[in-house]
Every structure is written in C-alpha cells, then in structure tokens.
C-alpha atoms as a printed R data frame, in Angstrom:
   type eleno elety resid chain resno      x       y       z
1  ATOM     1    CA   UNK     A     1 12.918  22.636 -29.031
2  ATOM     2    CA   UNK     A     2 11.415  19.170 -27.767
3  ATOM     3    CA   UNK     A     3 15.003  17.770 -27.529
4  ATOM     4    CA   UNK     A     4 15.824  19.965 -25.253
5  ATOM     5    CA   UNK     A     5 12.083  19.984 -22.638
6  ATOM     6    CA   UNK     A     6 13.194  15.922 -22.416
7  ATOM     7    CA   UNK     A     7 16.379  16.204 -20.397
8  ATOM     8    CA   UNK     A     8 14.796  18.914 -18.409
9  ATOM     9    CA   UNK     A     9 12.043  17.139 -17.714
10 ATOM    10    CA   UNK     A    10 13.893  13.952 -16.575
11 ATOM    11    CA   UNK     A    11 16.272  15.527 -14.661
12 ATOM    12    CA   UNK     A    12 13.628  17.215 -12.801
13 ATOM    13    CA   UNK     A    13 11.809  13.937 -12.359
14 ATOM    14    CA   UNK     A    14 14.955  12.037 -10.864
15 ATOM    15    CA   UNK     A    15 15.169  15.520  -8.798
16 ATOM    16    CA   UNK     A    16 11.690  14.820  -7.221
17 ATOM    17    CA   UNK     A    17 12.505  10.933  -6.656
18 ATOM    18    CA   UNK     A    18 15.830  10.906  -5.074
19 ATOM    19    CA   UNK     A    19 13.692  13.662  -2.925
20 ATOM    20    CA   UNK     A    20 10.803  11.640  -1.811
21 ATOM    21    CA   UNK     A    21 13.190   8.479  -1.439
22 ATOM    22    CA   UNK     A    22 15.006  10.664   1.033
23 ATOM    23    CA   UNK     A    23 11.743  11.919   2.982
24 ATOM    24    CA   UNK     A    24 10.207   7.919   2.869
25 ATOM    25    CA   UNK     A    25 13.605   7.121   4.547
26 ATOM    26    CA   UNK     A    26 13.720   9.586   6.935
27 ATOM    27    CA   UNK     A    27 10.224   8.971   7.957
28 ATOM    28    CA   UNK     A    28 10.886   5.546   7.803
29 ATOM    29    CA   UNK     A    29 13.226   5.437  10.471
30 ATOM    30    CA   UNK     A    30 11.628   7.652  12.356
31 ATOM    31    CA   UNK     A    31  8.514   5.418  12.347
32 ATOM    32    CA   UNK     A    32 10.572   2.303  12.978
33 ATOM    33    CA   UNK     A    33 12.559   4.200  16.026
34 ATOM    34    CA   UNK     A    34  9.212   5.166  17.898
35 ATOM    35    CA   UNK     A    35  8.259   1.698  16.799
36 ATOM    36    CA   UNK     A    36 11.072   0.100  18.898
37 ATOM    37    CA   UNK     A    37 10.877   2.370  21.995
38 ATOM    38    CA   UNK     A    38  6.992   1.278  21.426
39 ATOM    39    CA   UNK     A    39  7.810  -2.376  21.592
40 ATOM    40    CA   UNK     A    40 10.488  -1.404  24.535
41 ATOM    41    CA   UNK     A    41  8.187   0.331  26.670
42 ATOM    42    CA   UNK     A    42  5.417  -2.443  26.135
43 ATOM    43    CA   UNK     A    43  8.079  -5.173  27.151
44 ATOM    44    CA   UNK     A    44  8.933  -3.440  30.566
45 ATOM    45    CA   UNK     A    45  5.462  -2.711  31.230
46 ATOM    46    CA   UNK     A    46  5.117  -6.396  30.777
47 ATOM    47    CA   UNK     A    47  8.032  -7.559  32.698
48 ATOM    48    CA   UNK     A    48  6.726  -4.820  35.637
49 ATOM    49    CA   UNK     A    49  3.302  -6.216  35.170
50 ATOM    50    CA   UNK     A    50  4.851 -10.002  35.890
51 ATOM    51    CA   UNK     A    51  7.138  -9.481  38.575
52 ATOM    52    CA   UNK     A    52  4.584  -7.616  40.707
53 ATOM    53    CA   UNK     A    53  2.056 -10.515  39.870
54 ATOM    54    CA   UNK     A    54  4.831 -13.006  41.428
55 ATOM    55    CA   UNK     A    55  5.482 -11.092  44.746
C-alpha cells in the first residue's frame, strides 16, 4: 500500500514544481518587461528633461 502513495506523491510534487517554476517565470518576465519600459520611460523623461534645460 505505502509503495504505491510514494510515487504518487512525488509525481504530484514535481507536478506542483515544474508548475510554480512556470508561473515564477512568467511573472518574472513580466516584472522584468514593465521593468525595462520603466527604466525606458524614465530615460526619455530624462533626456526631455535635459534638452529643454539646454534651449
């Protein structure tokens, strides 16, 4: 009976792992996309901010 709850149990684990590790990624690059049209945005605002300074 227990030999056969183990495999069960571990294939349910590795289930539950491969599908967080494929929700962390997602949400990972999610995160790191709005991160970089973040850093984008800031950089133009910057550049706009400096060339109106110098006119």
């Amino acid at each position: 009976m227990q030999s056969s709850i183990i495999p069960s149990v571990i294939s349910t684990s590795m289930g539950g792992a491969v599908i967080g590790g494929s929700i962390a990624h997602i949400s990972g690059a999610l995160v790191g996309g709005l991160f970089g049209i973040f850093i984008a945005l800031c950089s133009e605002y910057q550049n706009k901010k400096t060339s109106s300074t110098s006119n």
